[in-house]
C-alpha positions in Angstrom: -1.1 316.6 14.9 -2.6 315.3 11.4 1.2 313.7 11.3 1.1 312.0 14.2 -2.5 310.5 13.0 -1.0 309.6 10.0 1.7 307.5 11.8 -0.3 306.3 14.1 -2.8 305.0 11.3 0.4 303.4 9.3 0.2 299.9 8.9 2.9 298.2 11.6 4.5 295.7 10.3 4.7 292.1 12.3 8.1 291.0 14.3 8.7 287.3 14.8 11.5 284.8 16.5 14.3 283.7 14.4 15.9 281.2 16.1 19.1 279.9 14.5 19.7 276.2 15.9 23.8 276.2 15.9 25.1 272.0 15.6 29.1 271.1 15.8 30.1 274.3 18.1 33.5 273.0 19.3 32.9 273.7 23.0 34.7 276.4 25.1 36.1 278.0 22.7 35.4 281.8 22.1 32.8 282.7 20.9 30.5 282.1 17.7 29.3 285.4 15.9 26.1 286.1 13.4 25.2 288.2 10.9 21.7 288.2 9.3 21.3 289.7 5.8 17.8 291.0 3.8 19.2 291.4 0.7 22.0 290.1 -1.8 23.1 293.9 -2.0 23.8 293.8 1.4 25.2 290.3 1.5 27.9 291.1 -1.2 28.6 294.6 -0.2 32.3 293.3 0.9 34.0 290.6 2.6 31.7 290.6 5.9 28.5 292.7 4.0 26.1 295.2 5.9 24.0 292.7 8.0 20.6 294.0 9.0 20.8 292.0 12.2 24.2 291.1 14.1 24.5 288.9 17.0 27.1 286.7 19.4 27.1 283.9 22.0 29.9 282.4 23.8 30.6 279.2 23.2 28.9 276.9 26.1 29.9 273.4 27.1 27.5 271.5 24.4 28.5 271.1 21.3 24.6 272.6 19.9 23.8 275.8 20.9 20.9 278.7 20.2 20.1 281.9 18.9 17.6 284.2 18.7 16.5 287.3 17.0 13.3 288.5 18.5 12.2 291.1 16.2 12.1 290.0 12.3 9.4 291.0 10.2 8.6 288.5 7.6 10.6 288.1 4.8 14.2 286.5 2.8 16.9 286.6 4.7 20.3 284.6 4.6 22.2 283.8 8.1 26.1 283.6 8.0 27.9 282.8 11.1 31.6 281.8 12.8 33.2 280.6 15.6 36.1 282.5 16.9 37.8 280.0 18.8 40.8 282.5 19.5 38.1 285.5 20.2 40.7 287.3 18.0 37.1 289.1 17.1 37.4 288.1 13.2 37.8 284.6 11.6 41.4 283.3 11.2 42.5 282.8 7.3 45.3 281.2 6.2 47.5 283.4 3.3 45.2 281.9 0.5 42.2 283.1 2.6 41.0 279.8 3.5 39.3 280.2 7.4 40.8 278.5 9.7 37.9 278.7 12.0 34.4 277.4 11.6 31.9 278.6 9.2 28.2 278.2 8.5 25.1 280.0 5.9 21.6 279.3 6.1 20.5 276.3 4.3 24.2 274.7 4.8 25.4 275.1 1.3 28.7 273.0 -0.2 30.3 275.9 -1.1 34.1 275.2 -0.6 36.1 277.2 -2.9 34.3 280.9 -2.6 31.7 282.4 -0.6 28.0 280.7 -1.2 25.5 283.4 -3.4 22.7 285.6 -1.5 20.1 282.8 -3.3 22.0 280.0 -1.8 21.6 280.9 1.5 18.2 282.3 1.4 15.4 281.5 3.4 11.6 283.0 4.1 10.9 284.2 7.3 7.4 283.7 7.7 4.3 285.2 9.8 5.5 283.1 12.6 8.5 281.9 14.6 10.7 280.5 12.5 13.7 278.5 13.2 16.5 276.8 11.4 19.2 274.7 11.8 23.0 275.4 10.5 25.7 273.3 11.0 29.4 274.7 11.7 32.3 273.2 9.4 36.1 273.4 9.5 36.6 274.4 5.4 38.9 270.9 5.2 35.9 268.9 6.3 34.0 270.2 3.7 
């Protein structure tokens, strides 16, 4: 009884709306795939990472397109996405390991040659809904 007090007594933290604005989804085609990360640790754990929050959506008729997690405390997180235009369910490389798909992070870093740093794509998820806009990119238009 005193335990469930105790939890009931714990401090609950808040959950907020991310909402990840999508722009240049090429339209009809697959499907475009998130990850959302807390930590750098998590971020670099490998090729992918360990997100804390995944996600999809298929690709619509508009070339901008929505997302939404509905329960994020506050905090830093980082957003990575793709579009799987083949829905091969993992983004196409060539043999050098340049996607062939499209690609975006949070914050829409110039990263061309490797992946971008945790602190690069880092935004603060605040006490409120938060939203934010990432932009898709073939790896030769960068």
């Amino acid at each position: 009884m005193l335990s469930l007090v105790g939890y009931m007594l714990a401090p609950v933290m808040a959950q907020h709306t991310l909402t990840v604005q999508i722009d240049n989804i090429v339209p009809e085609s697959g499907t475009v795939y998130l990850a959302l990360y807390e930590s750098a640790a998590a971020y670099k754990v490998s090729e992918s990472g360990l997100p804390f929050k995944i996600g999809s959506l298929p690709a619509q008729q508009l070339d901008t397109d929505v997302f939404q997690w509905t329960d994020v405390p506050a905090g830093e997180y980082g957003v990575a996405l793709y579009q799987d235009i083949n829905n091969s369910e993992y983004i196409d490389k060539t043999r050098l390991g340049i996607p062939k798909e499209p690609y975006a992070f949070s914050n829409n870093p110039r990263a061309k040659w490797r992946k971008p740093k945790f602190s690069e794509i880092t935004f603060t998820m605040e006490e409120k809904p938060t939203t934010i806009k990432v932009q898709l990119q073939f790896w030769k238009n960068m």
